[in-house]
C-alpha positions in Angstrom: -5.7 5.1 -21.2 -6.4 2.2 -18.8 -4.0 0.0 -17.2 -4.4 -3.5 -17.5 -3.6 -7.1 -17.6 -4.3 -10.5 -18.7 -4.6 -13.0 -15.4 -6.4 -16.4 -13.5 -8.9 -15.2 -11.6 -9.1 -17.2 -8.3 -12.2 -18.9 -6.5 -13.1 -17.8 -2.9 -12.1 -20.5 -1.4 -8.8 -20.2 -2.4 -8.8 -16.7 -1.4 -9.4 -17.7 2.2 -6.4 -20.3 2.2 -4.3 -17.5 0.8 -5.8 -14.8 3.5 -4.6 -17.2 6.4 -1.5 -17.8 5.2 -0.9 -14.7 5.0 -1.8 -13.7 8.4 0.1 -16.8 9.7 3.1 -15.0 7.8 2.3 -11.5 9.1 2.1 -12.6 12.7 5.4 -13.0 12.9 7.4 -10.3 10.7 6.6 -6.6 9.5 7.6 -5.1 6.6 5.7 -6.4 4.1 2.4 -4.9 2.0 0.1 -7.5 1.6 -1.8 -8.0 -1.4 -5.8 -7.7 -0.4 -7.4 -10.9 -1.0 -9.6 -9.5 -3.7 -6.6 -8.8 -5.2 -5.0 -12.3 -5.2 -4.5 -13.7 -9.1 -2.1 -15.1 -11.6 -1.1 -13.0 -14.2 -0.4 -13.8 -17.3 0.6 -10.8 -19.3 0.7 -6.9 -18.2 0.2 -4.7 -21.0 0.8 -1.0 -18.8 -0.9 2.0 -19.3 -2.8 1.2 -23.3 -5.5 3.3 -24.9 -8.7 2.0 -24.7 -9.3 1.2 -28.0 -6.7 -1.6 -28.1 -8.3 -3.7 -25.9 -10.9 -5.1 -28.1 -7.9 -6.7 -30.1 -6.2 -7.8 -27.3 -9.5 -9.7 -26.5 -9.7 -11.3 -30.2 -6.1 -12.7 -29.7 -6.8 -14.4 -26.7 -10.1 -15.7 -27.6 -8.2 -16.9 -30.5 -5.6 -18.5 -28.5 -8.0 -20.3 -25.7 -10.0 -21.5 -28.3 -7.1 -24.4 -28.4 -7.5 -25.3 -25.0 -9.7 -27.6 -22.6 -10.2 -26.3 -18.8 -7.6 -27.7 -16.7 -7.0 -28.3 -13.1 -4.0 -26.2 -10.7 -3.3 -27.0 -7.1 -1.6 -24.6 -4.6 1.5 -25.3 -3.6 4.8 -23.7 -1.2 5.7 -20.6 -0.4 8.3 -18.8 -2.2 10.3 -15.6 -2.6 11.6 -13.5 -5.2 14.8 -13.2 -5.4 15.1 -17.1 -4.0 18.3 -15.8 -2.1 19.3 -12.7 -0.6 16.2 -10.1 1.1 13.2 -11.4 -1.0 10.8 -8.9 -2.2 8.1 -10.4 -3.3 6.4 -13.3 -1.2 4.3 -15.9 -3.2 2.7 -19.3 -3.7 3.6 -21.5 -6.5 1.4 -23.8 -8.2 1.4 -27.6 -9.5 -1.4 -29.9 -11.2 -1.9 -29.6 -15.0 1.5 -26.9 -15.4 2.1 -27.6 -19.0 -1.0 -27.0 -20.5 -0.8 -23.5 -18.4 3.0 -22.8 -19.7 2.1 -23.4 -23.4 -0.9 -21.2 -23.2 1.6 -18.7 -21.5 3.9 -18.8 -24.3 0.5 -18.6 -27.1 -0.6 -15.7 -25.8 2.8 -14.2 -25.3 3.7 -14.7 -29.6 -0.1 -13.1 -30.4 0.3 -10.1 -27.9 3.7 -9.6 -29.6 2.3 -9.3 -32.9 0.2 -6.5 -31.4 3.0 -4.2 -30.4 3.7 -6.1 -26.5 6.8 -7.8 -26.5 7.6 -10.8 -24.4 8.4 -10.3 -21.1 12.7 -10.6 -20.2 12.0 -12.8 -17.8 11.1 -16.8 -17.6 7.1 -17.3 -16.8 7.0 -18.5 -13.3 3.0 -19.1 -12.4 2.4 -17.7 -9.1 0.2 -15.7 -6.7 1.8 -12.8 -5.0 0.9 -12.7 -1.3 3.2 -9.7 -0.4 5.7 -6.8 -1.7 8.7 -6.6 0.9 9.2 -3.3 1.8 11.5 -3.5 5.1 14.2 -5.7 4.2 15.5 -5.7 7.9 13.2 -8.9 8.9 14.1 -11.3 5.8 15.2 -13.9 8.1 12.1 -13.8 10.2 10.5 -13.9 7.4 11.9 -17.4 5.4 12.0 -18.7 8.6 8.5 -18.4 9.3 8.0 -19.4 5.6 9.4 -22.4 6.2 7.5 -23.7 8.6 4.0 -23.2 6.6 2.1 -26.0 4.7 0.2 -24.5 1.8 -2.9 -26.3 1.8 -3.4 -27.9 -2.0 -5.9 -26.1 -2.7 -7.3 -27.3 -6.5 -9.2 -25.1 -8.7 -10.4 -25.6 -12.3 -9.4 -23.1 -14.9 -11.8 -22.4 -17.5 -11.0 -19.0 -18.3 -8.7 -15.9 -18.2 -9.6 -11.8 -17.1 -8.9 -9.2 -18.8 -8.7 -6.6 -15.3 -7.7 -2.8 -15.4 -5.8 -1.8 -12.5 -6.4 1.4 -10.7 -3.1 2.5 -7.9 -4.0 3.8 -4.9 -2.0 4.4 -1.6 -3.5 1.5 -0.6 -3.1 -0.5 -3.1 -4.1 -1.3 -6.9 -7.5 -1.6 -7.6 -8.8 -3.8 -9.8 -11.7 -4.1 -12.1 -13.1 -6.7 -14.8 -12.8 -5.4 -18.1 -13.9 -8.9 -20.0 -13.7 -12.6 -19.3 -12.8 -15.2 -21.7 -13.6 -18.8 -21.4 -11.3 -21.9 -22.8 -12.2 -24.1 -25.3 -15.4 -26.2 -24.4 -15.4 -23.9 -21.0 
């Protein structure tokens, strides 16, 4: 069995805009378990614990699925929370640029992973990078606040292909691992 999902991988440079936002944020509040910046992504589907085997068709139906699509360009932008009101536990960055081609490519790869036995998530897809997991709900205010006043650099970065990664937990963290890469159309 591996554990695994389907995500953006992110350039370096954006990793480093990410990493000092993040200390910017942590400066000021505790409580939080912030992602390592290897760690920083978009995901796109998580499939759980699946045996092994099932991965080569998970590939197929996303290679099937890019196939339809040109690389297109996203751009970093604002920090948000999960829930938007109330103690947030999860701390992010949203993204702008070319959303709709991403959202449609979303939904394409969320009607071919259901026909393989991984139905759609509940939720609406809403592209983001996780920069934190609240743990310590106590400083929330601190927290928005200090959100608030932080301008997300728009960072731009072309994407010209998704990652298949398997995640390994640890008490430090997840992990995670390249299982296979797999380019857009024309990529």
């Amino acid at each position: 069995m591996i554990r695994c999902f389907l995500a953006v991988s992110l350039p370096e440079d954006l990793k480093e805009i990410l990493r000092e936002i993040q200390g910017r944020l942590a400066a000021e509040t505790s409580g939080v378990r912030w992602v390592r910046p290897e760690g920083f992504h978009l995901t796109l589907k998580f499939f759980g614990n699946i045996p092994e085997e099932k991965l080569p068709a998970l590939v197929r139906a996303a290679e099937r699925v890019l196939q339809e699509f040109r690389p297109f360009e996203l751009v970093l932008e604002g920090l948000g929370f999960f829930p938007e009101s109330g103690p947030p536990r999860v701390v992010w960055v949203g993204l702008s640029g070319e959303l709709e081609p991403l959202l449609e490519m979303e939904r394409r790869l969320s009607r071919a992973f259901a026909k393989l036995g991984f139905p759609p998530e509940k939720r609406p897809f809403h592209p983001h990078i996780t920069l934190g997991r609240v743990k310590d709900g106590r400083r929330s205010r601190e927290l928005r606040a200090r959100a608030a006043e932080i301008r997300v650099p728009p960072g731009r970065f072309r994407l010209d292909h998704l990652t298949f990664y398997q995640s390994k937990l640890h008490p430090e963290g997840a992990l995670y691992s390249v299982l296979k890469e797999v380019p857009l159309g024309n990529a």
